[in-house]
N, C-alpha and C positions, 0 to 999 in steps of 0.2 A: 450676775449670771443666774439660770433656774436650772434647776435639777430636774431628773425623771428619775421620781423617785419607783426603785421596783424591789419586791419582797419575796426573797426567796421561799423555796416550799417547806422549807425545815423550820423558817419565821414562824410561816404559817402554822404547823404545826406545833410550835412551842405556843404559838396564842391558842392555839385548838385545847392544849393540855388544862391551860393556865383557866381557859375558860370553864373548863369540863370539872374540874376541880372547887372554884370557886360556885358553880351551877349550884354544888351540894347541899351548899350554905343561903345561897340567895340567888335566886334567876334573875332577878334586877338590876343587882350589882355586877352579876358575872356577864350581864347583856349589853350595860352601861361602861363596864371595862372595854370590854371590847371595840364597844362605837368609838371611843375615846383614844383607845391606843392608836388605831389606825387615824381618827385624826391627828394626834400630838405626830406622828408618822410622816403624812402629807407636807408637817412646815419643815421637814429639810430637804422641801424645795427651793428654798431659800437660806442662805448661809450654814450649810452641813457641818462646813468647817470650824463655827461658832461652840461646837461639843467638844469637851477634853478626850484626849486619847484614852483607849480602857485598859486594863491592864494585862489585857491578852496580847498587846502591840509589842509590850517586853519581848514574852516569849517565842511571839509568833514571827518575830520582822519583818512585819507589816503595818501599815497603818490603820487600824484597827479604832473605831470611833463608840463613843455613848453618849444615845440620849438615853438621863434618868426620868421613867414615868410613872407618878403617885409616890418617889421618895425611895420605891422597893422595886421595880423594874429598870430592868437595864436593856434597850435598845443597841446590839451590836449593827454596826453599820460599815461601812468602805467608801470611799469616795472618789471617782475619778472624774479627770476631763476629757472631754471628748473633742475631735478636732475643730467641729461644732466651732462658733465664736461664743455662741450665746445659751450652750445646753451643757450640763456635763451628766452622772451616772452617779444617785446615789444606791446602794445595794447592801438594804437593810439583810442581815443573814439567822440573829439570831433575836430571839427575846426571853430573859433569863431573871428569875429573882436574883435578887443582890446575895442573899444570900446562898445560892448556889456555889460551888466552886468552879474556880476561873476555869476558863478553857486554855489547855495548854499547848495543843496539835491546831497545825490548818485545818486539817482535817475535821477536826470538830465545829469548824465554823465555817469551811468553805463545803462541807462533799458532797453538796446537791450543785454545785453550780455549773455552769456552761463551761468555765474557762477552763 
């Protein structure tokens, strides 16, 4: 099955941070992060499922996914299927250093989205 994978606006702005931050330090690195997170992003087109739960799933009871990116990013994600045979919905939500503290409300990781 493929995915469509879509990134919420609050993703977006947690890379907008992360970029803006590391900019400080190096515009190359902080330009190269970014090309790269949005690609490492794209492969859960393919087996979403393949990431461990993160540990926002505890609190939230939801299914709540992480891809880790460079060791120190943590991609929060969601994953559904769609009636589709052959498409389902992955919906990236957050992007957070590890060492952030967890998120403990939906709210903190759903409150920009449609549903």
């Amino acid at each position: 099955m493929t995915y469509k994978v879509e990134i919420s606006p609050t993703a977006i702005a947690d890379i907008e941070q992360i970029f803006l931050w590391m900019r400080k330090y190096s515009v190359d690195t902080a330009h190269r992060w970014v090309r790269e997170c949005y690609e490492i992003m794209l492969t859960l087109e393919k087996f979403p499922k393949r990431c461990p739960m993160s540990p926002e799933s505890e609190y939230m009871g939801i299914e709540v996914r992480q891809l880790l990116y460079k060791q120190q990013f943590r991609i929060l994600f969601t994953v559904s299927e769609t009636s589709e045979e052959d498409r389902g919905i992955v919906r990236i939500h957050r992007v957070r250093h590890g060492s952030q503290e967890r998120l403990r409300h939906p709210e903190q990781l759903l409150d920009d989205d449609d549903e």
